[in-house]
Rosetta silent file (secondary structure, phi, psi, omega in degrees, C-alpha in Angstrom):
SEQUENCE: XXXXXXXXXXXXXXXXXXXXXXXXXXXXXXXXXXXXXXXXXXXXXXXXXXXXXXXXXXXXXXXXXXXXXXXXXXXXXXXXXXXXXXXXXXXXXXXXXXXXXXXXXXXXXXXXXXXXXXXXXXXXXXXXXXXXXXXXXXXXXXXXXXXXXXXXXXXXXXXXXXXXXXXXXXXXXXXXXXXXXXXXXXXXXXXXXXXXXXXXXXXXXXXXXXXXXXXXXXXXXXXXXXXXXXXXXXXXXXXXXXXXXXXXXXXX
SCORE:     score description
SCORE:     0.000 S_00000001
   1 L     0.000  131.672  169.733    0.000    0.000    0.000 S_00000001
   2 L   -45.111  132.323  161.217    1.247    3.783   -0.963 S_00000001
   3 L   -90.466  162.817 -154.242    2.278    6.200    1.652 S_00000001
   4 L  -110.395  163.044  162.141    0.957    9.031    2.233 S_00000001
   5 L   -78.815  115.517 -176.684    3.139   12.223    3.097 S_00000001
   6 E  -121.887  122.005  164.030    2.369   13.128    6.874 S_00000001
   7 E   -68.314  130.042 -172.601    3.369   16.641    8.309 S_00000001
   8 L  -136.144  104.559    0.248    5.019   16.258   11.936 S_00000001
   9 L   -85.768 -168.108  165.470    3.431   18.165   13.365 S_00000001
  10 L    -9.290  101.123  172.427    0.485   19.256   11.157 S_00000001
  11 L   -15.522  -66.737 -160.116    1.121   21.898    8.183 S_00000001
  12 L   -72.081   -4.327  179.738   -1.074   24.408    9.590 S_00000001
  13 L   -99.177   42.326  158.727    0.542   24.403   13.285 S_00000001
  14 L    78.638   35.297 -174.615    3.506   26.406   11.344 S_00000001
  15 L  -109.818   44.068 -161.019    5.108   23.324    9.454 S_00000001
  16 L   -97.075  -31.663 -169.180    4.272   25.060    5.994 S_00000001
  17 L   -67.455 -163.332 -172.070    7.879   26.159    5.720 S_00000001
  18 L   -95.569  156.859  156.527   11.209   24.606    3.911 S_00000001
  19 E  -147.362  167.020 -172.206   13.549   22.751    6.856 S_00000001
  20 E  -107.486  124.087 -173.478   16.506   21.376    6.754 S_00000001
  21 E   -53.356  153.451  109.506   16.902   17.356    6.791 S_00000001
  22 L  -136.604 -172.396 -157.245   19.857   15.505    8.021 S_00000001
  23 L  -111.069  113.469 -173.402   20.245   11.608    9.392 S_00000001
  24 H   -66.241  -28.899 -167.001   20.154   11.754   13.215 S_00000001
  25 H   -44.466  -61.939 -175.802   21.677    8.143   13.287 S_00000001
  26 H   -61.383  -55.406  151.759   25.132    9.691   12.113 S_00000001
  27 H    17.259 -108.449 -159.633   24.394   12.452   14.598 S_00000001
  28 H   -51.002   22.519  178.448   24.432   10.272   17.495 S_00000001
  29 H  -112.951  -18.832  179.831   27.902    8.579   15.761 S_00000001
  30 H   111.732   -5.120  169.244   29.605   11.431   16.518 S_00000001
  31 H   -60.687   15.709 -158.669   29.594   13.051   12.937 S_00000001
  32 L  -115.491  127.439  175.380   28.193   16.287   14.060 S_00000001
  33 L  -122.232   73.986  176.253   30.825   19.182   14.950 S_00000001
  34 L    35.599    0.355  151.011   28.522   21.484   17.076 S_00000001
  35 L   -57.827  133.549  176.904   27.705   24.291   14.358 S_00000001
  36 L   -34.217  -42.746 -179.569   23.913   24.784   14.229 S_00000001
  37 L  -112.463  146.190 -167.346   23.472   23.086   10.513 S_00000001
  38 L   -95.858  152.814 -154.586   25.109   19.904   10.522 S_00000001
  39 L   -65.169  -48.097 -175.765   27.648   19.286    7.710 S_00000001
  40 L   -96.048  143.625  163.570   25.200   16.517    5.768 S_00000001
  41 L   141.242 -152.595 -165.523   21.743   16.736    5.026 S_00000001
  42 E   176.903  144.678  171.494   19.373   18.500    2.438 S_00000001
  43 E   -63.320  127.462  153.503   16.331   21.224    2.343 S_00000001
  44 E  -112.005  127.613 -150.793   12.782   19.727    2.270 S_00000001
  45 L   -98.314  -52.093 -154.061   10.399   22.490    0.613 S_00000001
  46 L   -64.367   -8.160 -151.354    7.565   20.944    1.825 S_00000001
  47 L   116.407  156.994 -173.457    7.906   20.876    6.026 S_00000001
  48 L   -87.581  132.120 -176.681    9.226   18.351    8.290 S_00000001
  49 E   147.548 -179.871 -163.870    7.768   15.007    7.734 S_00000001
  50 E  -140.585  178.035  173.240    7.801   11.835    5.800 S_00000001
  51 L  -111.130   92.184 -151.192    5.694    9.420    4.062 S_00000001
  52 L   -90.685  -48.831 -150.480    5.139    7.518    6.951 S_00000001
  53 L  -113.379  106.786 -175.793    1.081    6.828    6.967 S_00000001
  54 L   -63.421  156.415 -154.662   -1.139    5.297    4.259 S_00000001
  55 L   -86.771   14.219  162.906   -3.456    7.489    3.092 S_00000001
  56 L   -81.700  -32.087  177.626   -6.515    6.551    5.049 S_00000001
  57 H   -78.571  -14.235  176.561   -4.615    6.598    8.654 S_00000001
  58 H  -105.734   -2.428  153.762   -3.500   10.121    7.443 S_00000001
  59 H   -67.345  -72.378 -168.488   -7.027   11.184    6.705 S_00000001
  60 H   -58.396  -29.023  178.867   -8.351   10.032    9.664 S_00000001
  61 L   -88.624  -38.326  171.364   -5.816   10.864   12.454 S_00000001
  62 L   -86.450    7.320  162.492   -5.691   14.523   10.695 S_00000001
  63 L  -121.181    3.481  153.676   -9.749   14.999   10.863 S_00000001
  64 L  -110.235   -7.378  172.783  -10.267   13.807   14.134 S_00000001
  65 L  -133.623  -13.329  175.098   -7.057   15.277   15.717 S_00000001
  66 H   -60.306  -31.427  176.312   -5.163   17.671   13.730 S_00000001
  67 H   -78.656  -38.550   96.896   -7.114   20.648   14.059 S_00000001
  68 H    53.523  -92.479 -147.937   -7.007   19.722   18.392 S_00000001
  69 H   -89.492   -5.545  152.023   -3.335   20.175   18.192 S_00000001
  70 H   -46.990  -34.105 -148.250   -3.453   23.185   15.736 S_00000001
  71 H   -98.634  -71.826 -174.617   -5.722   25.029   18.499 S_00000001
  72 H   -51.365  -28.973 -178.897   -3.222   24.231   21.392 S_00000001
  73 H   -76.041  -47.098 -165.879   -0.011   24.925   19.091 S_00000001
  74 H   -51.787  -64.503 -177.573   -1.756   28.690   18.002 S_00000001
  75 H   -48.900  -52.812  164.418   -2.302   29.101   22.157 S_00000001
  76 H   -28.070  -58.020 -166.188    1.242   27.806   22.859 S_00000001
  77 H   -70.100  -36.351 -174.114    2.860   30.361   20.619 S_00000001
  78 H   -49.192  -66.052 -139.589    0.648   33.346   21.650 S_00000001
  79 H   -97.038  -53.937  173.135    1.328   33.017   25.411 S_00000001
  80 H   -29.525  -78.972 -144.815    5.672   32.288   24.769 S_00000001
  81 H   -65.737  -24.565  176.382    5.899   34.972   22.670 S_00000001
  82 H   -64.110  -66.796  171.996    3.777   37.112   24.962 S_00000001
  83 H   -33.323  -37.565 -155.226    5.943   35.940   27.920 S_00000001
  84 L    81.667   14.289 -176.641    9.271   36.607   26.264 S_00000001
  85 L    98.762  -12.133 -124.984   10.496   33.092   26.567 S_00000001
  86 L  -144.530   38.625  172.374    9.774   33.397   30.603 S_00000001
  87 L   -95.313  137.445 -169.434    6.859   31.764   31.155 S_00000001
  88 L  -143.678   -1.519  164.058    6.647   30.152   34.560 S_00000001
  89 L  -131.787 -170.915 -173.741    3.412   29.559   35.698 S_00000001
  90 L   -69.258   78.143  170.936    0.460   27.705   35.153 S_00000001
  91 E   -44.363  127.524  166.732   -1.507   29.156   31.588 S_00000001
  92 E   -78.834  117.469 -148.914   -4.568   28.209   30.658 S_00000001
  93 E  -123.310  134.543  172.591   -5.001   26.206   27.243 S_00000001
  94 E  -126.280  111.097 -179.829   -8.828   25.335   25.825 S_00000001
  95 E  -154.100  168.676  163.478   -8.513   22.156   24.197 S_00000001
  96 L   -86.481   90.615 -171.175   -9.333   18.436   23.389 S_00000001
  97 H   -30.825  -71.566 -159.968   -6.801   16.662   25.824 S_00000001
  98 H   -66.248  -20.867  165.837   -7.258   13.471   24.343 S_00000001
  99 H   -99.392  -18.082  159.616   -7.090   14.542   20.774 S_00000001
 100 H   -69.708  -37.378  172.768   -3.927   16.440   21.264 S_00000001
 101 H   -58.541  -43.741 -159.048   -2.513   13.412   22.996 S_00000001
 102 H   -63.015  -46.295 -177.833   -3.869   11.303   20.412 S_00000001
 103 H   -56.850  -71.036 -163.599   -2.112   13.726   17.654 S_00000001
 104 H   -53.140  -23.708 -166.610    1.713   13.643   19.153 S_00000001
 105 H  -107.053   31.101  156.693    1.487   10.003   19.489 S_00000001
 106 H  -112.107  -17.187  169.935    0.746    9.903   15.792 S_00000001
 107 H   -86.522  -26.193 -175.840    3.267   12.136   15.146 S_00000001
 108 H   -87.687  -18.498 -174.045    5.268    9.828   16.874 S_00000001
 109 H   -65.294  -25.886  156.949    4.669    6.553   15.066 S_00000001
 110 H   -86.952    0.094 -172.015    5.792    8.567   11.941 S_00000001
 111 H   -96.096  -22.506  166.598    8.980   10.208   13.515 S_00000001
 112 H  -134.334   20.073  153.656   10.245    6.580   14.514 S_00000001
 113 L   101.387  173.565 -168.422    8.943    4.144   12.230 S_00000001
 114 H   -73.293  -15.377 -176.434    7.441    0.601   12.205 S_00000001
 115 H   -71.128  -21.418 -175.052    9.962   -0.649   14.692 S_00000001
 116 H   -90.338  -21.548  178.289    7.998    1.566   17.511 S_00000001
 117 H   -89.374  -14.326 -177.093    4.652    0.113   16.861 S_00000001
 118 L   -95.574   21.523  147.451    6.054   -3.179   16.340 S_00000001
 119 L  -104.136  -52.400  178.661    7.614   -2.736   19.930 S_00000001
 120 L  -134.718   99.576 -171.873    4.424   -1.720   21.325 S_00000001
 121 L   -46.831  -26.170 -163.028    1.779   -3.019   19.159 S_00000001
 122 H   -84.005    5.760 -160.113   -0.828   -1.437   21.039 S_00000001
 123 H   -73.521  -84.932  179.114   -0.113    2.054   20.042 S_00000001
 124 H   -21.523  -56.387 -178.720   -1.841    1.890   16.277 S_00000001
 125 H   -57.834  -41.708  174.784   -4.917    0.661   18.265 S_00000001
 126 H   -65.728  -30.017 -168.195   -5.062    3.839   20.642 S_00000001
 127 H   -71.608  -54.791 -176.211   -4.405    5.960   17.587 S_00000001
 128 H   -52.773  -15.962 -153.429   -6.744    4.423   14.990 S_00000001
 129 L  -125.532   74.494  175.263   -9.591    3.831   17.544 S_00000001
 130 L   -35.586  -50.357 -152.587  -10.592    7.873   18.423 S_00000001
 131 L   -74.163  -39.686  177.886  -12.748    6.669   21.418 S_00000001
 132 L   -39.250  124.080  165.370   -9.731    4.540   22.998 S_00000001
 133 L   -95.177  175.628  177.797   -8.686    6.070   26.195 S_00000001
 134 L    68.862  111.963  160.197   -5.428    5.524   28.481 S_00000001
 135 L   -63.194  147.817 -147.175   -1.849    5.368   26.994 S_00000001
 136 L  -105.670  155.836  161.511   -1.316    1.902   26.207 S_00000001
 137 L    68.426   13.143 -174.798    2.295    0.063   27.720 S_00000001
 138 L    76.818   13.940  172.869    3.026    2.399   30.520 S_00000001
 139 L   -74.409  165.950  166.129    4.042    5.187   27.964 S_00000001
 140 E  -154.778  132.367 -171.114    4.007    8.396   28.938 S_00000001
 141 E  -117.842   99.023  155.664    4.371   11.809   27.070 S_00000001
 142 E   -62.487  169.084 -173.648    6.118   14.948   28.295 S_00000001
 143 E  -148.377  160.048 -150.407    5.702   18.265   26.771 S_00000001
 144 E  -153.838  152.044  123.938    8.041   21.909   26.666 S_00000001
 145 E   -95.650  167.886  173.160    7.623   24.999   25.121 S_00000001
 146 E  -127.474  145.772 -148.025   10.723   26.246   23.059 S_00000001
 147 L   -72.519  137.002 -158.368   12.031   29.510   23.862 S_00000001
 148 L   -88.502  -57.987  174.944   10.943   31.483   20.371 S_00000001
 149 L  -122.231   29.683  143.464   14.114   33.125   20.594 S_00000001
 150 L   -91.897  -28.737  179.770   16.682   31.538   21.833 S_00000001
 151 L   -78.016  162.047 -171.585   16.651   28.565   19.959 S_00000001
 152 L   -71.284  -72.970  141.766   18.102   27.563   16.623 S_00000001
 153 L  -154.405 -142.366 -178.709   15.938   24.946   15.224 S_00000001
 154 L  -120.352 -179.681 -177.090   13.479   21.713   15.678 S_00000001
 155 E  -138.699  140.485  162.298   14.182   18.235   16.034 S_00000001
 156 E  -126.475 -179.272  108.967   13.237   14.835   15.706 S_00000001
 157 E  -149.521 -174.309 -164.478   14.286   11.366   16.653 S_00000001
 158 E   -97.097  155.156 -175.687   13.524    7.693   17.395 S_00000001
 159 E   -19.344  114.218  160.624   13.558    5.838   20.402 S_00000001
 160 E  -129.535  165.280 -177.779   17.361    6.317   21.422 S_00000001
 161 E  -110.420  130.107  169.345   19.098    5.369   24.889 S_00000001
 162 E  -134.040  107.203  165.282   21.334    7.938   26.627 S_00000001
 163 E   -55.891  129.712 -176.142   23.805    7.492   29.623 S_00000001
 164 E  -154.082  111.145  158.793   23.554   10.683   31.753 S_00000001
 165 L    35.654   58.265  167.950   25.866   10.473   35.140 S_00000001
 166 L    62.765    0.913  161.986   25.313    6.633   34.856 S_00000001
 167 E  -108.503  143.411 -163.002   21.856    6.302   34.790 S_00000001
 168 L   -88.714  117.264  169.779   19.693    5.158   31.244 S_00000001
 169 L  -141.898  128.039  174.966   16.875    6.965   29.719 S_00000001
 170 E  -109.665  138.836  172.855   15.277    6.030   26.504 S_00000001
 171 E  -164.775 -177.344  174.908   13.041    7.815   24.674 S_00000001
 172 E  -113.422  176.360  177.360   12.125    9.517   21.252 S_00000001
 173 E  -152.422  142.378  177.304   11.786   13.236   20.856 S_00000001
 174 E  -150.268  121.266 -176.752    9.788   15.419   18.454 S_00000001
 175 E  -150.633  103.481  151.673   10.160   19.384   19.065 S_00000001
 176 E   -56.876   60.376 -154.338    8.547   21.625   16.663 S_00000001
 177 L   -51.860  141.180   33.275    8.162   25.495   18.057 S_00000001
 178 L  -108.943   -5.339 -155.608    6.217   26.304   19.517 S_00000001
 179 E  -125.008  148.475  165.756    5.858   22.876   21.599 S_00000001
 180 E  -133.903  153.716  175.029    8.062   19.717   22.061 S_00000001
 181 L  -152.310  130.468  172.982    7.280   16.641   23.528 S_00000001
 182 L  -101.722  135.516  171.185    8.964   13.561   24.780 S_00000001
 183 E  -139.065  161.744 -166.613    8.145   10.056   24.879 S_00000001
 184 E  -147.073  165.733  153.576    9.294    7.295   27.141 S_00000001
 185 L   -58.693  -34.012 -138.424    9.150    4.359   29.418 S_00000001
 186 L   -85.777  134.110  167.935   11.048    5.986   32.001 S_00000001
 187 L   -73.335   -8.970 -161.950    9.118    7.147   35.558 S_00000001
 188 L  -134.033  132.852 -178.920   11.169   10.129   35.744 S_00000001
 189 L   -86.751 -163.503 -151.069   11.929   11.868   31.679 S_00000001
 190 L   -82.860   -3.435  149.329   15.309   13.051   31.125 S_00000001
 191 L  -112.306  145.982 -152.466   14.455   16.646   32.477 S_00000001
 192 L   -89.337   -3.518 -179.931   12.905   16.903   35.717 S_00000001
 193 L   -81.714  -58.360 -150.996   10.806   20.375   34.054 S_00000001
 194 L   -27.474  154.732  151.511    9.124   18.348   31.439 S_00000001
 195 E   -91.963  142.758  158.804    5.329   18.278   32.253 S_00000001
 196 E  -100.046  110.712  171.869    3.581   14.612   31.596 S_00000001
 197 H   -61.198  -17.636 -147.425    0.713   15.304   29.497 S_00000001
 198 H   -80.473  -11.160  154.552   -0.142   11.369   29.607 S_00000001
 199 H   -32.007  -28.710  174.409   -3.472   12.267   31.986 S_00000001
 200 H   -79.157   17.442  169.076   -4.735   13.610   28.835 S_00000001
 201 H  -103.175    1.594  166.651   -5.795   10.029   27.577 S_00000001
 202 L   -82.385  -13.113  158.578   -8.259   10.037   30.806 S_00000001
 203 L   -83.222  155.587 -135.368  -10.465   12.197   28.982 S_00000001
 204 L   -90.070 -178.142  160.136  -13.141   11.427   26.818 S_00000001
 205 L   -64.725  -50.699 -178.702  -12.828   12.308   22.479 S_00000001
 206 L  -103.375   33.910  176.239  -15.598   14.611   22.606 S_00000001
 207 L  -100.012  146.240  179.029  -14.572   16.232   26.297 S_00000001
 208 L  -143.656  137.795  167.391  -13.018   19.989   25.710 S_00000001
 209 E  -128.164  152.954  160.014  -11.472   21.930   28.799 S_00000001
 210 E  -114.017  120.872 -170.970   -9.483   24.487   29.919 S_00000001
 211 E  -115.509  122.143  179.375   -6.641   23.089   31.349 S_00000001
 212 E   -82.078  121.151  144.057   -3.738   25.301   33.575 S_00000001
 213 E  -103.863  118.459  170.288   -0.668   23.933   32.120 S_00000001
 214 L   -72.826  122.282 -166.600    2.978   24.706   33.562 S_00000001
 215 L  -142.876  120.034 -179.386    5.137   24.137   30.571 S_00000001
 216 E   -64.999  124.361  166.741    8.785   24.505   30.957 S_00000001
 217 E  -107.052  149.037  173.205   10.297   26.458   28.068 S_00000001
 218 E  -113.788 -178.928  153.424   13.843   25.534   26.771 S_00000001
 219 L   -82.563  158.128 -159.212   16.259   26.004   24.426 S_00000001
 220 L  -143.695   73.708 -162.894   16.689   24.203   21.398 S_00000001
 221 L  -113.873  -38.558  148.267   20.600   24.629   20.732 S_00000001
 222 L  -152.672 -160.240 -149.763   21.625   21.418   18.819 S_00000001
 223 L  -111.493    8.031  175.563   20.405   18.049   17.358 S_00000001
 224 L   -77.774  119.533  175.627   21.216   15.981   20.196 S_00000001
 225 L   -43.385   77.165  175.371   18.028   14.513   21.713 S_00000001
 226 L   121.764   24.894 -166.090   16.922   15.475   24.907 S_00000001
 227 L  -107.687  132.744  165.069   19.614   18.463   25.008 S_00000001
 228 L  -159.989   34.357  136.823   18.307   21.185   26.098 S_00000001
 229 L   -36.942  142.553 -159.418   21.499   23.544   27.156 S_00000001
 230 L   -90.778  162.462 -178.685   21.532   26.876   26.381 S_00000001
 231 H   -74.595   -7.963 -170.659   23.692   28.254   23.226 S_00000001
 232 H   -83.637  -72.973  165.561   26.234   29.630   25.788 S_00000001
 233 H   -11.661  -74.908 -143.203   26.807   25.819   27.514 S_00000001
 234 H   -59.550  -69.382  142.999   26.789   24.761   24.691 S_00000001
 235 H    20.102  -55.432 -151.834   29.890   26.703   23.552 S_00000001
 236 H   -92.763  -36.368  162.478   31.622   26.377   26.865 S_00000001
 237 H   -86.705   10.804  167.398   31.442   22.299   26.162 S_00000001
 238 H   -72.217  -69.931 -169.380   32.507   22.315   22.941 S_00000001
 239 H   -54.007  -26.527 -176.037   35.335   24.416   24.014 S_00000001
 240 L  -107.398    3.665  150.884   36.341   22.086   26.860 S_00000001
 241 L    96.946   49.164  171.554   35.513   18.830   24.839 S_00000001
 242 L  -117.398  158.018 -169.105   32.232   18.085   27.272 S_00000001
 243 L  -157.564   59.708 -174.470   28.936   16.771   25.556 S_00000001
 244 L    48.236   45.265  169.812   27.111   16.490   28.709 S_00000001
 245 L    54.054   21.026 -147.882   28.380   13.828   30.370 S_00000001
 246 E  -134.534  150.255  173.144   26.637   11.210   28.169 S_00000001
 247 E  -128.510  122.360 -150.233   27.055    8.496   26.125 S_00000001
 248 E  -117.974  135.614 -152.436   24.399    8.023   23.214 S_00000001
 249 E  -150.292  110.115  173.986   23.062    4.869   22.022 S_00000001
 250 E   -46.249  142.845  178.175   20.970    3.441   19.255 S_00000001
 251 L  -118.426  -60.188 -179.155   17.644    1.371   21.061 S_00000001
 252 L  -165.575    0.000    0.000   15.883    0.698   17.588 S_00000001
C-alpha cells in the first residue's frame, strides 16, 4: 500500500515552511561538529515530515485530531511569545486533551517508524480507535515549550538510549516550536521540568477543557536529543571537549 506524506506536526501548526533534513543516526555517531546546521543533510520544501502513513490513517488521524493540536499549538505560541520566553506559571489552554494526545502520538509513530509500533503493538490501536482512552504500555508523554528566541531549530528522533551520570533513559523526541514533547518508558523523563501530558488520555474524544498547564520552556541549541542547554553551555562544552556527560546509544 502507498504512503501518504504526513506533516510532523500538522502543516497548519507552522510546518508550511522549507527545513533542513539531516540523518540523526550519524548524529548520534559522533559526525556532528557542534555548528547549528550539521555538515550533511538536504532542504525539504515541503515541512518536516515523511511518508510515513497510508493514506486513510492520514485522513483520519488529521480529521479527528489535527485541528485539536493546531488550536493548542496557536495558544502555545501566543502566550511564549507574549511571555518573552519566561513563562513560569500555570496558563490556561482550551482544548481536546485526548485529541492532542492522540495527535503527538501519531506524530510519533511517523517520527520513529514501524519498529515503535512493532515494539508496542498497542499504540496503532489507541491511535486508529478515536474513542480509545489511556496510553497503552506504561508510555508516557512529556511536553516543553521552546524559547521562540533563543533557539536555533526543531528536532526529531527515534527511540534512542542515553547514559547521563550513569543512569539510562530512553526515549524519542519530536520538538517543533512552539511545543516539544517527549516520549518514554522511564518514571522520571530526562528533564525533571518536562510536564507529563499522559493524563490527557483520561479524557473522553468529545470532552473539551481548559486546562492550567505549567510548561517549561527551553532552548533548542543542537540536534542531540533530549539536550536542552543553552547556546552559551553549549559553547563552553565544545570548548572544553564536554557533551554532557553522556554516552548516546541506538535502542531501535
Amino acid at each position: 500500500m502507498p504512503l501518504s506524506f504526513e506533516h510532523v506536526p500538522p502543516r497548519a501548526a507552522f510546518n508550511d515552511q522549507r527545513v533542513f533534513e539531516t540523518n540523526i543516526q550519524k548524529m548520534l555517531a559522533g559526525e556532528w561538529d557542534g555548528k547549528p546546521q550539521p555538515p550533511q543533510g538536504k532542504w525539504v520544501q515541503a515541512g518536516a515530515g515523511k511518508h510515513t502513513l497510508c493514506e486513510k490513517c492520514n485522513n483520519d488521524t488529521g480529521s479527528w485530531y489535527g485541528s485539536a493540536y493546531v488550536a493548542m499549538a496557536r495558544q502555545a505560541l501566543e502566550l511564549v511569545t507574549r511571555s518573552g520566553g519566561t513563562a513560569s506559571l500555570a496558563y490556561p489552554y482550551r482544548i481536546f486533551p485526548l485529541r492532542v494526545l492522540k495527535q503527538v502520538m501519531a506524530m510519533f509513530c511517523s517520527a520513529c517508524g514501524p519498529s515503535l509500533q512493532e515494539r508496542f503493538p498497542d499504540i496503532p490501536r489507541f491511535v486508529l480507535h478515536r474513542e480509545r482512552r489511556y496510553m497503552p504500555h506504561d508510555l508516557r508523554v512529556f511536553a516543553y515549550l521552546i524559547d521562540p528566541s533563543k533557539s536555533v531549530g526543531n528536532r526529531q528522533a527515534p527511540m534512542s538510549g542515553v547514559l547521563i551520570n550513569g543512569k539510562q533513559h530512553v526515549f524519542a523526541e519530536i520538538a517543533f516550536a512552539p511545543l516539544g514533547f517527549v516520549l518514554t518508558g522511564d518514571v522520571d523523563p530526562i528533564n525533571f521540568s518536562l510536564l507529563d501530558i499522559t493524563p490527557f488520555g483520561h479524557s473522553a474524544f468529545h470532552h473539551r477543557e481548559t486546562a492550567f498547564l505549567k510548561l517549561p520552556v527551553v532552548q533548542i541549541s543542537t540536534w542531540l536529543p533530549g539536550d536542552f542547554r543553552s547556546k552559551e553551555q553549549v559553547a563552553r562544552d565544545v570548548a572544553s571537549n564536554e557533551v554532557m556527560g553522556r554516552v548516546d546509544l541506538n535502542v531501535f
